[in-house]
Z-matrix of the N, CA and C atoms (Angstrom, degrees):
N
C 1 1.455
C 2 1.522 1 110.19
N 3 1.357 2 111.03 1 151.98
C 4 1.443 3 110.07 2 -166.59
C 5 1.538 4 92.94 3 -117.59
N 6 1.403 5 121.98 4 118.12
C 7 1.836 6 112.55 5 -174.81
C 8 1.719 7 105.87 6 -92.47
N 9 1.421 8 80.24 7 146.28
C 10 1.827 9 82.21 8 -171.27
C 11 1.700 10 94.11 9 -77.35
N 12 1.057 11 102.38 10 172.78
C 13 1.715 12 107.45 11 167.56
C 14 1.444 13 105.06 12 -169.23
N 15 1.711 14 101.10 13 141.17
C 16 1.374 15 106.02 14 -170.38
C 17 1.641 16 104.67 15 -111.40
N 18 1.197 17 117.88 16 150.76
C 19 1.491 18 119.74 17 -174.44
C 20 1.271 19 114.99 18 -122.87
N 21 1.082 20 115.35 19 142.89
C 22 1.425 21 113.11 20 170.22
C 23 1.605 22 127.05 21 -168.88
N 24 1.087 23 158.81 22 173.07
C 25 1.524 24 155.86 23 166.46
C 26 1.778 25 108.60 24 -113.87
N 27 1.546 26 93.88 25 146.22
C 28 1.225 27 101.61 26 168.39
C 29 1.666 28 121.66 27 -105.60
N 30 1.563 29 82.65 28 70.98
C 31 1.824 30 89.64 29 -173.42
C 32 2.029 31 82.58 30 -156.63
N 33 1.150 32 107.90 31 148.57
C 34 1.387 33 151.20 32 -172.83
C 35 1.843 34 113.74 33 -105.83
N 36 1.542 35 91.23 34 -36.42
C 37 1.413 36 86.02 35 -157.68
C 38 1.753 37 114.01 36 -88.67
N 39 1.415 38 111.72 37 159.28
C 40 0.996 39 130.84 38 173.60
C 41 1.656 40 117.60 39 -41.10
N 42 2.011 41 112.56 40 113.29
C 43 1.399 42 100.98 41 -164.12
C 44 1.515 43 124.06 42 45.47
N 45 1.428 44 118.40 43 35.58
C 46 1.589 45 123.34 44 170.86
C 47 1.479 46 105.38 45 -63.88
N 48 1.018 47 136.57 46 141.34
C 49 1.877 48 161.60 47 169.97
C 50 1.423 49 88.00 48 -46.24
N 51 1.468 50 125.38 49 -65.36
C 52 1.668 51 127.06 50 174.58
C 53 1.078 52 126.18 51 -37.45
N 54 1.716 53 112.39 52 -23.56
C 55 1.209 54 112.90 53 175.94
C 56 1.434 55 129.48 54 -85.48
N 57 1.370 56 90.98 55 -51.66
C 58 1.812 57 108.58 56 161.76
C 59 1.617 58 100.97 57 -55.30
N 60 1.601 59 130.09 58 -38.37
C 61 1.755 60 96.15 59 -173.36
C 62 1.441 61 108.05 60 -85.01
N 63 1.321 62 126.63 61 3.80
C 64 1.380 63 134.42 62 -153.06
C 65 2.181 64 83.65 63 -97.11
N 66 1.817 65 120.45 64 -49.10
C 67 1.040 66 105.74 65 -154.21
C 68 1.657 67 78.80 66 -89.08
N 69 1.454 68 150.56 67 -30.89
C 70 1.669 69 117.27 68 -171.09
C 71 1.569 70 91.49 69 -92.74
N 72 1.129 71 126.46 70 29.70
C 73 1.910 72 96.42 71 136.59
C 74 1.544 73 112.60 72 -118.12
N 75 1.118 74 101.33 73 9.00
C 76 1.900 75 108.45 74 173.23
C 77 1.598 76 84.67 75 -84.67
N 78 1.132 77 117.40 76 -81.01
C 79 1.887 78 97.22 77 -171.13
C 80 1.385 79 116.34 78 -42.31
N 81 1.151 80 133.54 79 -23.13
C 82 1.225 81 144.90 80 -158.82
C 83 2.331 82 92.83 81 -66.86
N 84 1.609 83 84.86 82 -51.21
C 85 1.728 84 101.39 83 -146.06
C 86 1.298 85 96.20 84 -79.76
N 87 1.501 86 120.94 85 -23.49
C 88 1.283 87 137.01 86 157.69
C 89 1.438 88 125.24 87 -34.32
N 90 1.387 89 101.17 88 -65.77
C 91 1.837 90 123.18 89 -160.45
C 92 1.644 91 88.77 90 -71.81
N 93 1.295 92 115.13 91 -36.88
C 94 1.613 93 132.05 92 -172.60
C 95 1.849 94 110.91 93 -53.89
N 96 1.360 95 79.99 94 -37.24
C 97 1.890 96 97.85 95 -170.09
C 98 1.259 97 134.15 96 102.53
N 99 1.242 98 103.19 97 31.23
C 100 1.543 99 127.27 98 162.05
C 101 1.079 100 125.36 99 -108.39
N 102 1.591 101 104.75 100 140.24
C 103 1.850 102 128.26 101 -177.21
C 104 1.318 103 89.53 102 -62.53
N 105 1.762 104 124.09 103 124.45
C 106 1.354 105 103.82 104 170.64
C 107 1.342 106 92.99 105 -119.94
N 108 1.403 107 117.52 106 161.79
C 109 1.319 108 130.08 107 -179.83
C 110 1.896 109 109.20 108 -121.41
N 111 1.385 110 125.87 109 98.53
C 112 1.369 111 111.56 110 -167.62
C 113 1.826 112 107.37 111 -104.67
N 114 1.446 113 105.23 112 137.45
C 115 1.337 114 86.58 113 -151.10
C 116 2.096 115 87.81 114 -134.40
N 117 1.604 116 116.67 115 164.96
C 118 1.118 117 105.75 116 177.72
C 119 1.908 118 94.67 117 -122.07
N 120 1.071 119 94.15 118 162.93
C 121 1.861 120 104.78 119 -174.78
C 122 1.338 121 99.91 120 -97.88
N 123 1.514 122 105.81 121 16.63
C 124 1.647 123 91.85 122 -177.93
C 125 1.085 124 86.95 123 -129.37
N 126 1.827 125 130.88 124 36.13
C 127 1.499 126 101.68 125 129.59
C 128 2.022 127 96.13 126 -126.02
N 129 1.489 128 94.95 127 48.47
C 130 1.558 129 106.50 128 153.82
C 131 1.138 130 113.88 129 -124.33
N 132 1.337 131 127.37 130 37.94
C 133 1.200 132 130.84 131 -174.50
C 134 1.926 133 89.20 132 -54.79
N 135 1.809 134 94.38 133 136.53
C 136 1.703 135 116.12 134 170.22
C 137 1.626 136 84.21 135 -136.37
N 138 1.878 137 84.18 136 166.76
C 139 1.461 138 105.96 137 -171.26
C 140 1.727 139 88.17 138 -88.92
N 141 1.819 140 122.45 139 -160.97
C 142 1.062 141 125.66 140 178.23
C 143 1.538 142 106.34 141 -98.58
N 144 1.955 143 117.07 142 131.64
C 145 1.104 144 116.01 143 -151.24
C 146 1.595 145 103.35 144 -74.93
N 147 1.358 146 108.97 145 121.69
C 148 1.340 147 119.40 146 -179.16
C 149 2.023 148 102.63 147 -135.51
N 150 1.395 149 87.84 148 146.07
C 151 1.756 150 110.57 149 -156.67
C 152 1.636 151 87.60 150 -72.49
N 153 1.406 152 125.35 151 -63.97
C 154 1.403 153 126.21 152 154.64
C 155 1.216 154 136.88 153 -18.63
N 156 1.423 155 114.48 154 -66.97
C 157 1.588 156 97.69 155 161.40
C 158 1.436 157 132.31 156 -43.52
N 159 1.672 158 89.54 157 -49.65
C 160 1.929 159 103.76 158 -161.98
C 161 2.441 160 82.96 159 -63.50
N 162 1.021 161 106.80 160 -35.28
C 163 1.480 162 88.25 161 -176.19
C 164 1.544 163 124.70 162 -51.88
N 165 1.585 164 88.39 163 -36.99
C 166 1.739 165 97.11 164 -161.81
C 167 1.823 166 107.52 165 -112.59
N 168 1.203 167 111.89 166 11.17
C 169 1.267 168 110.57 167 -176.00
C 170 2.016 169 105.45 168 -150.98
N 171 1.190 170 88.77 169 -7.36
C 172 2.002 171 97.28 170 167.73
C 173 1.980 172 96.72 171 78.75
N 174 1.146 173 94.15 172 174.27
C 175 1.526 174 112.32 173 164.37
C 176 1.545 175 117.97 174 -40.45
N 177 1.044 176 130.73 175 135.10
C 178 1.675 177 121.04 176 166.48
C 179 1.468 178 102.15 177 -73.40
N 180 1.246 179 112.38 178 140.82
C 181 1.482 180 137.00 179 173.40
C 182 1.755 181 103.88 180 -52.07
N 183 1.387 182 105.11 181 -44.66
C 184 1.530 183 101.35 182 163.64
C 185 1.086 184 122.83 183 -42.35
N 186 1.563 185 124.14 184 -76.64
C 187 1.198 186 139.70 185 172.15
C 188 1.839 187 110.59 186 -30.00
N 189 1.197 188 109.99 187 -54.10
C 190 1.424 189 111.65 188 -178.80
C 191 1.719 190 109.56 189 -53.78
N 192 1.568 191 114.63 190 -37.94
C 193 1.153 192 135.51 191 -157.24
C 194 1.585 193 84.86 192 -68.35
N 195 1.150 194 128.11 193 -55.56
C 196 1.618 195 130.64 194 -129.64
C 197 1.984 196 73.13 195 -93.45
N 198 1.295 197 112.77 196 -55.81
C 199 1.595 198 118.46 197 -166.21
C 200 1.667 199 103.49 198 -36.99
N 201 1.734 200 116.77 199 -83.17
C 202 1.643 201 95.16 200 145.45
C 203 1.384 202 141.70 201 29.90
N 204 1.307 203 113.45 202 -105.97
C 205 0.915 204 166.36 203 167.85
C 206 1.914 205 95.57 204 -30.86
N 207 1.362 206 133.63 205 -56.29
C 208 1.032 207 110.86 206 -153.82
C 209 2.121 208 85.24 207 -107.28
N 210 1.508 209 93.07 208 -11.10
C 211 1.669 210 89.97 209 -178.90
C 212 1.256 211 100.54 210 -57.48
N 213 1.436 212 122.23 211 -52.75
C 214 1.784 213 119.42 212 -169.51
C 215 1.948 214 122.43 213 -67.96
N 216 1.867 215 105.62 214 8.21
C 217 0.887 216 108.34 215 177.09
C 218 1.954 217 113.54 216 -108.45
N 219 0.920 218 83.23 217 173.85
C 220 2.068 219 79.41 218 -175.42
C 221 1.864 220 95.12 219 -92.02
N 222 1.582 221 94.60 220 -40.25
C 223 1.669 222 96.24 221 -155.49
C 224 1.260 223 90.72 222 -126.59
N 225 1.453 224 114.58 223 175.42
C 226 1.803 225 141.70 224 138.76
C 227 1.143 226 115.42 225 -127.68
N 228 1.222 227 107.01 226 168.58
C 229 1.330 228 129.96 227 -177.77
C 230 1.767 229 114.97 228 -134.07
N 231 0.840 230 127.44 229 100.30
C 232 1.702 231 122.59 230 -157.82
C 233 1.868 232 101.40 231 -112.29
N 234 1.323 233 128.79 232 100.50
C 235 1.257 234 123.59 233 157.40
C 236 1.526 235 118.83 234 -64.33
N 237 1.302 236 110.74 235 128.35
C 238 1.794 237 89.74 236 -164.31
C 239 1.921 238 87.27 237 -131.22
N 240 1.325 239 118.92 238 131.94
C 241 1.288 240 128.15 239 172.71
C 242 2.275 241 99.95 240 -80.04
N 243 1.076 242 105.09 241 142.07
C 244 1.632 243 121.81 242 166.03
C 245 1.319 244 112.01 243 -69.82
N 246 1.087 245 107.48 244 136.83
C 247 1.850 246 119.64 245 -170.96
C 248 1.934 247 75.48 246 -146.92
N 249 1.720 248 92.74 247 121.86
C 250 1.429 249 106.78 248 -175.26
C 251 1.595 250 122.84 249 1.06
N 252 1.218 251 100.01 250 47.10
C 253 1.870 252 100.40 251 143.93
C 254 1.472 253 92.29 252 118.60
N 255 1.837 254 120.53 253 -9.13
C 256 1.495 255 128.78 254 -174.08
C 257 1.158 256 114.68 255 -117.84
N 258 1.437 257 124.58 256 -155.05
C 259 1.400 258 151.86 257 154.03
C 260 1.640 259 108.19 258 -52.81
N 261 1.738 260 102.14 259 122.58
C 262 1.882 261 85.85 260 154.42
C 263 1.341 262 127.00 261 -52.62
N 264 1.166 263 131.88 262 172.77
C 265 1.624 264 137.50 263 167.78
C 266 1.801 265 103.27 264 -59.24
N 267 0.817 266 96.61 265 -50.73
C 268 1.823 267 121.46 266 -165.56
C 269 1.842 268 100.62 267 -49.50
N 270 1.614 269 102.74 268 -54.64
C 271 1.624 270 109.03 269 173.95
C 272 1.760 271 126.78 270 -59.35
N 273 1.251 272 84.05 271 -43.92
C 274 1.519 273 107.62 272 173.24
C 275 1.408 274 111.14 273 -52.14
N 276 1.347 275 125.03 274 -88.82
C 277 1.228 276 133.01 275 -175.46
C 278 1.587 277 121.74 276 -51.83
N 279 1.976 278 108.46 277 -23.41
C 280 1.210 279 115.51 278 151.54
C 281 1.472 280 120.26 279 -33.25
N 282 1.655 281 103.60 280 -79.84
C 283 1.254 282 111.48 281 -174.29
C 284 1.323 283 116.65 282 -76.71
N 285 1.282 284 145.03 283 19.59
C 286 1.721 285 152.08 284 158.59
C 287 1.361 286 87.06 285 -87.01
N 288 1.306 287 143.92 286 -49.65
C 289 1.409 288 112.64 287 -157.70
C 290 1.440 289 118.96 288 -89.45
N 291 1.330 290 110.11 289 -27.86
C 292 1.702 291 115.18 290 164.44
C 293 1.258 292 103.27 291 -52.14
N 294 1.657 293 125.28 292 -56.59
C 295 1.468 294 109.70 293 -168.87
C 296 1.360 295 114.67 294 -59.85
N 297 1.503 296 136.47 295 -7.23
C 298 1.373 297 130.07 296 148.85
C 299 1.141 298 126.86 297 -54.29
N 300 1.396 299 137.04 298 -19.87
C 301 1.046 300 140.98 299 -137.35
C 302 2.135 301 92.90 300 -114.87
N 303 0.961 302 108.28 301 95.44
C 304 1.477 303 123.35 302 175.31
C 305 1.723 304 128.92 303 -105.72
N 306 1.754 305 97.19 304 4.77
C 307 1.740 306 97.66 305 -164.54
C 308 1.198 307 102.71 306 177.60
N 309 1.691 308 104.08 307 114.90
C 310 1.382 309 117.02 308 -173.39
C 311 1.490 310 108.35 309 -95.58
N 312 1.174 311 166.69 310 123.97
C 313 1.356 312 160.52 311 111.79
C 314 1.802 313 89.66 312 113.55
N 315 1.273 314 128.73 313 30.43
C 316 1.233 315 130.13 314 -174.06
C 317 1.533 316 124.13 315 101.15
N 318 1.254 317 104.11 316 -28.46
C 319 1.505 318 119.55 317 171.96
C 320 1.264 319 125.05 318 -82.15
N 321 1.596 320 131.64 319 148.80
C 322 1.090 321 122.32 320 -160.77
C 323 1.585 322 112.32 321 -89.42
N 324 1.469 323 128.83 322 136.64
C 325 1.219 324 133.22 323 172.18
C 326 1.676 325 109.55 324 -128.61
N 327 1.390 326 91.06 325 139.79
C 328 1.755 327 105.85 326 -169.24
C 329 1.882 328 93.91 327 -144.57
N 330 1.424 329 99.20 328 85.75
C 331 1.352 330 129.97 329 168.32
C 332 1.218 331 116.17 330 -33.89
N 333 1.395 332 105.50 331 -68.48
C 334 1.500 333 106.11 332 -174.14
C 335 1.634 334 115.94 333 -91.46
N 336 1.180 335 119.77 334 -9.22
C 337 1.738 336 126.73 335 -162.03
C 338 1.473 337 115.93 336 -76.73
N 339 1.588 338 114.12 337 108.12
C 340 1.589 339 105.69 338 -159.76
C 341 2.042 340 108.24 339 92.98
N 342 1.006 341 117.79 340 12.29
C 343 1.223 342 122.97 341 168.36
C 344 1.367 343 116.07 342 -99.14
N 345 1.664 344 122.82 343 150.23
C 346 1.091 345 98.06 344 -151.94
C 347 1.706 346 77.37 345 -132.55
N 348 1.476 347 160.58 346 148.79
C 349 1.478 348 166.95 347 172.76
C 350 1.276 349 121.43 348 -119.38
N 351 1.410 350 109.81 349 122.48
C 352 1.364 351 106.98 350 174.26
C 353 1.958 352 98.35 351 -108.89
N 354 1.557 353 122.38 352 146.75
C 355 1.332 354 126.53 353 170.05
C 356 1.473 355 127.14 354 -96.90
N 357 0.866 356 118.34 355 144.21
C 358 1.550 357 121.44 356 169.68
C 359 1.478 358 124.00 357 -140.97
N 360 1.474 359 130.26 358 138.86
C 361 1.068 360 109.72 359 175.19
C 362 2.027 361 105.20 360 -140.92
N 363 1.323 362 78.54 361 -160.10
C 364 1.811 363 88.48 362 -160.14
C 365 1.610 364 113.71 363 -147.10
N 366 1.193 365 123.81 364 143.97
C 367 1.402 366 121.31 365 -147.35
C 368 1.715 367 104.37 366 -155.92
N 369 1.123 368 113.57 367 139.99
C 370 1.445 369 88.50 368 159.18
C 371 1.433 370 110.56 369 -104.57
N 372 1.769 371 109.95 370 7.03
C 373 1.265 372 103.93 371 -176.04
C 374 1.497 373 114.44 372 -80.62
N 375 1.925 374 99.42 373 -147.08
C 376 1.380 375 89.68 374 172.46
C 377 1.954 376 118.55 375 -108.43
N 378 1.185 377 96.68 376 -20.31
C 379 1.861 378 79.53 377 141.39
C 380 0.946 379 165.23 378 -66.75
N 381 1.704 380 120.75 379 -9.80
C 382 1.466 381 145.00 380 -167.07
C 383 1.605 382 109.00 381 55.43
N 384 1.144 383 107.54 382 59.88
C 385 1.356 384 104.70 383 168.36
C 386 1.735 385 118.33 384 51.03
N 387 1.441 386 108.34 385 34.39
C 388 1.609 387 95.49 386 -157.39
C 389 1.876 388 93.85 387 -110.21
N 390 1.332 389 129.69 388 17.34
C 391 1.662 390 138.05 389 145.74
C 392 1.577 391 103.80 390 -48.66
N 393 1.129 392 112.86 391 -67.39
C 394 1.552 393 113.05 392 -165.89
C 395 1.452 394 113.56 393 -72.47
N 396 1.313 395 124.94 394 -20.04
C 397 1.367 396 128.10 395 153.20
C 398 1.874 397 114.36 396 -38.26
N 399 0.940 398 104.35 397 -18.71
C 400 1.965 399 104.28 398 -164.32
C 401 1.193 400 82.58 399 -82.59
N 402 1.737 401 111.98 400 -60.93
C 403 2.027 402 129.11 401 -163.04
C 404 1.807 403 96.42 402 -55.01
N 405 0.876 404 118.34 403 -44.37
C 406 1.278 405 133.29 404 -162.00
C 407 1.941 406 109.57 405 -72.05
N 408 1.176 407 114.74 406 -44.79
C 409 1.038 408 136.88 407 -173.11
C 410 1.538 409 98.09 408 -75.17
N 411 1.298 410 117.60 409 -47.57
C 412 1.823 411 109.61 410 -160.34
C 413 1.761 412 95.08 411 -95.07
N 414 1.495 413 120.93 412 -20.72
C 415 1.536 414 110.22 413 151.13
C 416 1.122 415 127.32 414 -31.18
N 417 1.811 416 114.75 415 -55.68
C 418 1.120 417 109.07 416 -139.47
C 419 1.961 418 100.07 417 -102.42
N 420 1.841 419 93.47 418 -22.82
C 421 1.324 420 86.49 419 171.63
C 422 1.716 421 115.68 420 -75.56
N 423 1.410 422 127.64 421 -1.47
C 424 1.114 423 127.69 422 -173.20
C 425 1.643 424 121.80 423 -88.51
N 426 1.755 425 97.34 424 -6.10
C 427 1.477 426 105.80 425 149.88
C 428 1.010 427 117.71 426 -128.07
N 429 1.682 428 134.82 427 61.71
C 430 0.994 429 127.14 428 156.24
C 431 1.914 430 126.72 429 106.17
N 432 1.516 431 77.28 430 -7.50
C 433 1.581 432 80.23 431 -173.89
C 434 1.124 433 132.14 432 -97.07
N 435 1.278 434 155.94 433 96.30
C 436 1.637 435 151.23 434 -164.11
C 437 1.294 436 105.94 435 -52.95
N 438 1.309 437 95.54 436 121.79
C 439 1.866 438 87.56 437 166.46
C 440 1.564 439 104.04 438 -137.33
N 441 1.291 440 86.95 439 153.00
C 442 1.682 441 105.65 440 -144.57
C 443 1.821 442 92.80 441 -84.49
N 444 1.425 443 127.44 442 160.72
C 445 1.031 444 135.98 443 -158.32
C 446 1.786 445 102.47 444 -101.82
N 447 0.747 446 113.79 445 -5.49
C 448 1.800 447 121.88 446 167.76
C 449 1.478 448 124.30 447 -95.22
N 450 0.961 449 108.41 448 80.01
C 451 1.912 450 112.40 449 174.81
C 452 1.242 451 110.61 450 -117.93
N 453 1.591 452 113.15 451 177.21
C 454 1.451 453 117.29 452 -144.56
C 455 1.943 454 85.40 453 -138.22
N 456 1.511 455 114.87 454 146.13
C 457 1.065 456 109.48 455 179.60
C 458 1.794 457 95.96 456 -143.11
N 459 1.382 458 120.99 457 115.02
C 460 1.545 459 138.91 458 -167.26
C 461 1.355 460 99.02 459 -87.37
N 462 1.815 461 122.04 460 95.07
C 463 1.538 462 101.31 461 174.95
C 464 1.354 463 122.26 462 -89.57
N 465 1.161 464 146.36 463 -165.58
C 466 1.694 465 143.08 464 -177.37
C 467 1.172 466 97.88 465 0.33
N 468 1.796 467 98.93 466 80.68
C 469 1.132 468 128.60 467 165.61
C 470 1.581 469 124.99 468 -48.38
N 471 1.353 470 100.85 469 -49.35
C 472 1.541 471 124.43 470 177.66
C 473 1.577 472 105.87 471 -35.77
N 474 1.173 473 114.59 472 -25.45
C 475 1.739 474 112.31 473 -148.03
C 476 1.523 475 98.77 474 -134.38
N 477 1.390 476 119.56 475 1.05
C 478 1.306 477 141.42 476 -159.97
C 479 1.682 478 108.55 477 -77.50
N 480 1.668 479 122.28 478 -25.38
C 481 1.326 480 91.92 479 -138.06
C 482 1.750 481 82.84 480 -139.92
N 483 1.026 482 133.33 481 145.48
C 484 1.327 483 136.21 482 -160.94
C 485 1.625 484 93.73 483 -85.90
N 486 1.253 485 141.23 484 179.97
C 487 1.753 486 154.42 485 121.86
C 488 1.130 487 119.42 486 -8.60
N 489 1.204 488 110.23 487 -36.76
C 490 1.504 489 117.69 488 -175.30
C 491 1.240 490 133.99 489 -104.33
N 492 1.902 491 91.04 490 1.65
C 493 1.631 492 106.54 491 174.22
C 494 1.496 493 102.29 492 97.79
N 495 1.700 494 122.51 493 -19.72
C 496 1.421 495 104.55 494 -177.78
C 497 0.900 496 112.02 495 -84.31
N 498 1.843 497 128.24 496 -172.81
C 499 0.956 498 131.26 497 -171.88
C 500 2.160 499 105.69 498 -106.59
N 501 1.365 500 111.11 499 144.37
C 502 1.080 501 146.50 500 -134.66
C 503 1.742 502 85.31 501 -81.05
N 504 1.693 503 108.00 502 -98.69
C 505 1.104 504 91.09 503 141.02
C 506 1.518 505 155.60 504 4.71
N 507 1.621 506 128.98 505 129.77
C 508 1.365 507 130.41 506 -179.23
C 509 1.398 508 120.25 507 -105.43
N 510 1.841 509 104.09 508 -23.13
C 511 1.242 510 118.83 509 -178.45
C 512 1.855 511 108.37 510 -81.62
N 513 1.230 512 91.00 511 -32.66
C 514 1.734 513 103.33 512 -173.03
C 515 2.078 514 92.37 513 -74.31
N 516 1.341 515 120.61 514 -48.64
C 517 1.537 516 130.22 515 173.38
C 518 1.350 517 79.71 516 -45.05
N 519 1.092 518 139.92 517 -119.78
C 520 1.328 519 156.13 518 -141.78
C 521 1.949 520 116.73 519 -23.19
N 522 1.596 521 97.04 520 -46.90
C 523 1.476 522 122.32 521 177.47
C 524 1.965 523 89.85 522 -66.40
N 525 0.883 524 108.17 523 -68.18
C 526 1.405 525 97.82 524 -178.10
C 527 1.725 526 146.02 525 -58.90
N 528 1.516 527 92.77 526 -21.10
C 529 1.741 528 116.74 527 143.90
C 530 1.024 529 134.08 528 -40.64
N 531 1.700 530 88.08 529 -62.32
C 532 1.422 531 93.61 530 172.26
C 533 1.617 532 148.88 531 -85.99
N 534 1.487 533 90.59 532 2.42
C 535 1.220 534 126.47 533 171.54
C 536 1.745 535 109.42 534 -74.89
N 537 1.149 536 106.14 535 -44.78
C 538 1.577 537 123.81 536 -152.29
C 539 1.903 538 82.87 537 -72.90
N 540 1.313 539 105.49 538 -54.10
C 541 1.267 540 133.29 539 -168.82
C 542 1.837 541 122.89 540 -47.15
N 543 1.616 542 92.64 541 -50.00
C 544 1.256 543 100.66 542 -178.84
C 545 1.871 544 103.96 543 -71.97
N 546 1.243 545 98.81 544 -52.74
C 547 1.593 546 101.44 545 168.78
C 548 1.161 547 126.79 546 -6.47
N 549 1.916 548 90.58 547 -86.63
C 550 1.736 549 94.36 548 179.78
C 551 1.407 550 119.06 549 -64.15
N 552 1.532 551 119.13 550 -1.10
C 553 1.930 552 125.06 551 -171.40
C 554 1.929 553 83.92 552 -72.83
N 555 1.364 554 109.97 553 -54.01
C 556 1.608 555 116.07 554 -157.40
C 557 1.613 556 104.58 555 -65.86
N 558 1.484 557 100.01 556 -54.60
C 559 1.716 558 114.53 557 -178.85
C 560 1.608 559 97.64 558 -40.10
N 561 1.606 560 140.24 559 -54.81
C 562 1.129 561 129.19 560 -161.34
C 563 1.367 562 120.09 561 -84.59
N 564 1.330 563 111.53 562 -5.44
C 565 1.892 564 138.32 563 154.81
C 566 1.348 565 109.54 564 -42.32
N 567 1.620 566 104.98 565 -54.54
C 568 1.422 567 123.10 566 -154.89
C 569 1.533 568 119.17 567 -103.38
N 570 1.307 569 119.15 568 58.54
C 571 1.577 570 112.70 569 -178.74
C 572 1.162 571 130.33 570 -57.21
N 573 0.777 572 132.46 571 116.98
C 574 2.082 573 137.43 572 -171.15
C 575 1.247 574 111.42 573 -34.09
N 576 1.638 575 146.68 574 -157.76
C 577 1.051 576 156.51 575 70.45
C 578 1.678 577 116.11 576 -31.88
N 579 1.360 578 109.41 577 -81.39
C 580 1.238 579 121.65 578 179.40
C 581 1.324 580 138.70 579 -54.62
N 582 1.664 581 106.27 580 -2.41
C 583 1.586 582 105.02 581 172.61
C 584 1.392 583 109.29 582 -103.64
N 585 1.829 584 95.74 583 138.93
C 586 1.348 585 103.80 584 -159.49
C 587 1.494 586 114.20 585 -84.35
C-alpha cells in the first residue's frame, strides 16, 4: 500500500522556517514512497472559531474543504512554527474547525479518526521550536489523531536549510528521515474507511 500523506505548515508567513521544514520533509516522504499531498492553509482561509457563528451561519465551506481532504489521506505531516512556547493561532483554529466537521452532504465524515501525524518544527532558536510540539501533540491526540512518537525539531532555523531547500545539517537529515520514515511505517498500519 502506498499511504497518502498530506503536508503542510502552520505558518502563513512570507519565507516562514515552517515552510521550508514542511517542503524538505515532503521530498523526504516522497523518495520514501509516499503519495504526498503539499498543501497551504492559506487557501483555507477560516474565520475565528466561534460557537455562534458555526450556529447561525454553519461550518465554513473551507473547513469542510480541508475536513475532506485529510479523510482521503492515511497520514499528515504538520510543520508547526512556536508562538510563545505553543501553537500559532493559525494551527489551532485550523484544527478546531475540522473537528466540527462530522457530515458531508448527509453522510457521516470523521476527518481525523484512523489518522495517523507525524510533527515537525522550526526555530530560529536553540530548541527548534520543539515547546509547542507538547501543545501541539495533545491537540491533535484530543481529536482522534495518533501521533507518532518520532518528530524532528530544526533549531536556528535561519541558517538551517541549504539552496536547495535541504537541510544543512546530517544529524538534523537523519532526524528527519526518520521521521518521514516512521510515518509512512504507521500510516500503512492504519487503513482508512474513507480512502477510496
Amino acid at each position: 500500500m502506498t499511504p497518502k500523506i498530506v503536508v503542510f505548515a502552520g505558518s502563513l508567513r512570507a519565507a516562514a522556517y515552517s515552510g521550508k521544514t514542511a517542503d524538505a520533509a515532503m521530498k523526504d516522504l516522497a523518495l520514501l514512497g509516499a503519495e504526498v499531498t503539499r498543501i497551504s492553509l492559506d487557501d483555507y482561509v477560516l474565520p475565528i472559531f466561534d460557537q455562534d457563528l458555526e450556529k447561525d451561519k454553519g461550518i465554513p465551506e473551507n473547513a469542510i474543504r480541508l475536513a475532506r481532504l485529510f479523510a482521503v489521506h492515511n497520514g499528515m505531516l504538520i510543520a508547526s512554527p512556536e508562538y510563545n512556547a505553543s501553537i500559532s493561532p493559525l494551527l489551532k483554529n485550523t484544527i478546531d474547525w475540522v473537528s466540527r466537521v462530522n457530515r458531508d452532504h448527509g453522510r457521516p465524515l470523521k476527518p481525523y479518526a484512523g489518522m495517523v501525524a507525524a510533527l515537525c518544527s522550526s526555530s530560529p532558536g536553540r530548541l527548534g521550536g520543539i515547546r509547542g510540539l507538547y501543545h501541539l501533540r495533545a491537540v491533535l491526540m484530543n481529536v482522534g489523531v495518533e501521533v507518532i512518537t518520532q518528530q524532528c525539531a530544526v533549531p536556528q532555523a535561519g541558517e538551517a536549510f541549504n539552496d536547495d531547500g535541504s537541510l544543512k545539517d546530517e544529524h538534523m537529515r537523519e532526524t528527519m528521515r526518520k521521521t518521514c520514515q516512521t510515518l509512512i511505517g504507521q500510516a500503512r498500519l492504519m487503513p482508512r474507511e474513507n480512502l477510496a
